[in-house]
N, C-alpha and C positions, 0 to 999 in steps of 0.2 A: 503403537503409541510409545515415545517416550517413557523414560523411566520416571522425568522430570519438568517440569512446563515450566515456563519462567510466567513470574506474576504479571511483568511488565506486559509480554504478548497478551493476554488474559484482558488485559487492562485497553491496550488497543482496540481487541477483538470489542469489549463493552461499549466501549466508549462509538463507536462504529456500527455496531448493531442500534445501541439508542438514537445516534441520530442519524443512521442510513443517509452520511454525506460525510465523503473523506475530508472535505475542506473543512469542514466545523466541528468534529471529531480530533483533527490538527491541532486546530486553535485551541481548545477547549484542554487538550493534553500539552500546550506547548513545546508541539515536534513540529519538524516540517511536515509535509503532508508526502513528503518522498521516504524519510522514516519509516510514518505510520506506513505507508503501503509495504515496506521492506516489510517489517514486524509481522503483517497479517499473512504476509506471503509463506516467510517462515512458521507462522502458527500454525497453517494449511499445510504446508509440509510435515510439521511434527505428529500434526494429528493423523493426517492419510486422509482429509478430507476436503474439499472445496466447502466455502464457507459464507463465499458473497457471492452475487449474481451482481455482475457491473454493466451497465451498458453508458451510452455518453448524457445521459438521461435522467436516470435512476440508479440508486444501488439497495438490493433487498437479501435479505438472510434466503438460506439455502435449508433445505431441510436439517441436513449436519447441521448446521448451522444455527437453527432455533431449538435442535436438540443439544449443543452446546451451551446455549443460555443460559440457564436457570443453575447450570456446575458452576459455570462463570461468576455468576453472582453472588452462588454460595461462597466461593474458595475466596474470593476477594474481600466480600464481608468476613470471613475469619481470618484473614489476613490480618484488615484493618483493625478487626477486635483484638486481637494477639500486641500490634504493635503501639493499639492504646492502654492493654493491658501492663505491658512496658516503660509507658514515657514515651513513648517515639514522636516526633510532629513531625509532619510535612511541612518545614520553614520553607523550602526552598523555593515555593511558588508562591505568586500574590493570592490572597484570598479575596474571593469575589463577596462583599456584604449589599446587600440589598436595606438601605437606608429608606425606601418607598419615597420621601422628597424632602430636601432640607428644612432644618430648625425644630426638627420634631426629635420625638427620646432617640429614638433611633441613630441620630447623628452626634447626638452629645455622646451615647455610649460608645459610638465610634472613635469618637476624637481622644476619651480617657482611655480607649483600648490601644491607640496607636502610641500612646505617651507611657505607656505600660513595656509596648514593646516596640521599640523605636529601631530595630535592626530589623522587621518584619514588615511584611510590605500589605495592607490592607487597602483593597482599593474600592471603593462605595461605587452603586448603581442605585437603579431608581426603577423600580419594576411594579410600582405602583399597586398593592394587592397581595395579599398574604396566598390567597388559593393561585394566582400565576406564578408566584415567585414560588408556589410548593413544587409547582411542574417541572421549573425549569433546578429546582433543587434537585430533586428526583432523577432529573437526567444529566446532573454533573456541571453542568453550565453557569451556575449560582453555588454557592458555598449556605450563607445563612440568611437569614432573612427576618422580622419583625411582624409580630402580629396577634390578631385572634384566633391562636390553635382550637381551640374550640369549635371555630367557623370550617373546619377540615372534614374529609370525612374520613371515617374510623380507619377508612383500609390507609389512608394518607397516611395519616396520624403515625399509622405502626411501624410508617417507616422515617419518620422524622426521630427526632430530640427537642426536646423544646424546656426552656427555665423561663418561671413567671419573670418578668422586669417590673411593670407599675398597670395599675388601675389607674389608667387614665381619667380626666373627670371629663367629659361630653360638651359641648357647647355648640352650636348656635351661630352660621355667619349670616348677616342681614345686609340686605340694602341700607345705605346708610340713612333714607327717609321711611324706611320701614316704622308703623308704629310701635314696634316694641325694642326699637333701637333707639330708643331713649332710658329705658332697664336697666340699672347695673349688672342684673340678670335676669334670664327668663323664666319664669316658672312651664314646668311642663303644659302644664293647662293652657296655658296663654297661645299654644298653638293649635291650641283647637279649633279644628277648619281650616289649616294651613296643608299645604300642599308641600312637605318636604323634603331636599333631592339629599337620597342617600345611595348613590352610585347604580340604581337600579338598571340594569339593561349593559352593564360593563363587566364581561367575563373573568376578569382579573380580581372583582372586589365583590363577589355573590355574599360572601363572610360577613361584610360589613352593612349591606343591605337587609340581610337574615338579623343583623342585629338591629337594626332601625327598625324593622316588621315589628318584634319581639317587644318593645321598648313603647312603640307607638300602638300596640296592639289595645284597645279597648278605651282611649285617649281622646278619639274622636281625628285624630292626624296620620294624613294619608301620607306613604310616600310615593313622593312625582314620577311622574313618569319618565321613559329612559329620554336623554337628552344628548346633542353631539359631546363624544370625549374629547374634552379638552387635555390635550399636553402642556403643559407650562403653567407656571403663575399668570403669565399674560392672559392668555386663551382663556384662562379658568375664570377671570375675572370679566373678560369681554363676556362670555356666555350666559355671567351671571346678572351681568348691566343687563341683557338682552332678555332671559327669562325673567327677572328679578325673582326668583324663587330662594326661598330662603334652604341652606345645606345646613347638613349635621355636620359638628367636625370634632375635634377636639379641641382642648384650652391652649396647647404648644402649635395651634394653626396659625402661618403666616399670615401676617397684618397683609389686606390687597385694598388699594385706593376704590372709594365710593361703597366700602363694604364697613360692618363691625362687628366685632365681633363677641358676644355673649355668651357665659358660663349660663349649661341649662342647671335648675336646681327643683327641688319639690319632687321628686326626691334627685339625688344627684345620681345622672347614671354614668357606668365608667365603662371604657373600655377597655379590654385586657387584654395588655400587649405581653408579647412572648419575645425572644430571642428562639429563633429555629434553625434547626441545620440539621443537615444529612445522617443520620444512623451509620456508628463507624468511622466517621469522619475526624483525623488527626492531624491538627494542626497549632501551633502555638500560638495563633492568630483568634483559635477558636476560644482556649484557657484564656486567652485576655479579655475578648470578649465579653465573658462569662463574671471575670473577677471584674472588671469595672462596673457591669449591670446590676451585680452585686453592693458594689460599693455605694453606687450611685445612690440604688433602692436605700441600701442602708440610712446613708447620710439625707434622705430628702423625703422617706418616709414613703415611698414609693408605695408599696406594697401594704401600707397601711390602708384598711379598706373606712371610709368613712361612715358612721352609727346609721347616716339618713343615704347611705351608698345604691343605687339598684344595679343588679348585675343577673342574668340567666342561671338558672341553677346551673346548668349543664356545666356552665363557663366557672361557676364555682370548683365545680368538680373538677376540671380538667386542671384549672390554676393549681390546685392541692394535689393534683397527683394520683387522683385515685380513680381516674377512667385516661 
């Protein structure tokens, strides 16, 4: 062994093991993929050990190789904590935000973040789901993302970051001849005996289902059964002329033709959304982030939770910090 490893190999070797394909390991590191393979090659040399099993097929960790792991992940996690301890960002790459889909908090804090730092390159995706967009955090692929940390689970949890943004308020899309889309808004009771789709059967959004159960539990209001995933506003809108089943959404939900859409109230439940990102993670993309979601909450009462509010205990606790 080495007297010294370079962080960088460290970083290949991770990035390679998590996703057991050189070409998206590449991408994800923005080297070429002729780089990355030099890098691993040299790591395998410095260490005295083979490290990957390649065939034209598959690529899988080596014994060495999974007994490297978990050094890996420590030395780079103290790495990253050392050089946020310092001030350091990683300016030099764009950051990947997971906005889940336009017009919602999530893009407005994006847009005061990029005006905050206008030499830094934040580039939005759309990953639909707080728990898919946790996975693809977790593995490097995604930087932050937007949601209900609470909907996570604990071992998740331990390895994200997360700051409250806003107690979203809940509402309600309807067919537009539904009979309760004549309401300013709907009182919760009013859907009793409705049938309503809160993402159930869609891997990506189990969090936001768990809170519609929560929410509709003892109400008399079931929610619908799983239904094809729609991608797009289009699609979302066709499926819903089709089912005409009424959704949960929230109040910042895009306006969709032959739909309307309804603040629920009696009491008002909120959703609470998070800013989340990777444990460790330095970047000056993130600090913007963070002071716009701030600013925003400030100036517009965000985080204010309202006297007639409902929310899960748990989701209390988590918003405050203390689980």
């Amino acid at each position: 062994m080495p007297a010294h490893l370079d962080p960088r190999l460290l970083r290949a070797f991770l990035a390679v093991a998590e996703d057991l394909h050189f070409t998206r390991a590449a991408a994800r590191l923005y080297v070429a993929q002729q780089a990355l393979s030099r890098d691993i090659r040299r790591l395998e040399r410095e260490v005295g050990a083979g490290l990957f099993v390649r065939t034209t097929r598959q690529v899988a960790l080596t014994t060495d190789g999974e007994r490297l792991l978990p050094y890996a992940r420590r030395a780079l996690e103290a790495q990253d904590e050392l050089l946020a301890a310092f001030g350091r960002a990683d300016a030099g790459r764009p950051l990947l935000v997971d906005v889940n889909s336009p017009g919602l908090v999530s893009g407005r804090v994006l847009d005061l973040a990029r005006e905050l730092v206008p030499d830094c390159e934040l580039m939005a995706r759309f990953e639909s789901g707080l728990t898919g967009a946790a996975a693809e955090l977790l593995a490097g692929r995604l930087d932050v993302s937007f949601g209900r940390f609470a909907g996570l689970a604990p071992a998740i949890r331990a390895r994200l970051e997360q700051q409250p943004v806003r107690y979203e308020p809940m509402a309600v899309v309807l067919p537009e001849d539904h009979h309760l889309a004549a309401l300013d808004a709907v009182p919760l009771d009013a859907l009793a005996g409705e049938r309503v789709y809160a993402g159930a059967g869609n891997p990506r959004t189990p969090e936001w289902t768990d809170l519609a159960r929560q929410l509709f539990e003892g109400r008399g209001i079931e929610v619908a059964a799983p239904a094809p995933l729609a991608v797009g506003t289009e699609e979302f809108r066709r499926v819903m002329a089709k089912t005409r089943t009424p959704v949960l959404a929230v109040v910042d939900f895009p306006a969709m033709s032959g739909s309307t859409l309804r603040p629920l109230v009696d009491p008002v439940p909120l959703s609470p959304v998070s800013l989340v990102w990777r444990k460790g993670l330095v970047h000056r993309g993130v600090e913007a982030l963070r002071a716009a979601a701030a600013r925003l909450a400030a100036d517009e009462g965000w985080l204010d939770r309202p006297v007639e509010g409902w929310i899960p205990a748990t989701d209390t606790l988590v918003m405050a910090g203390r689980i």
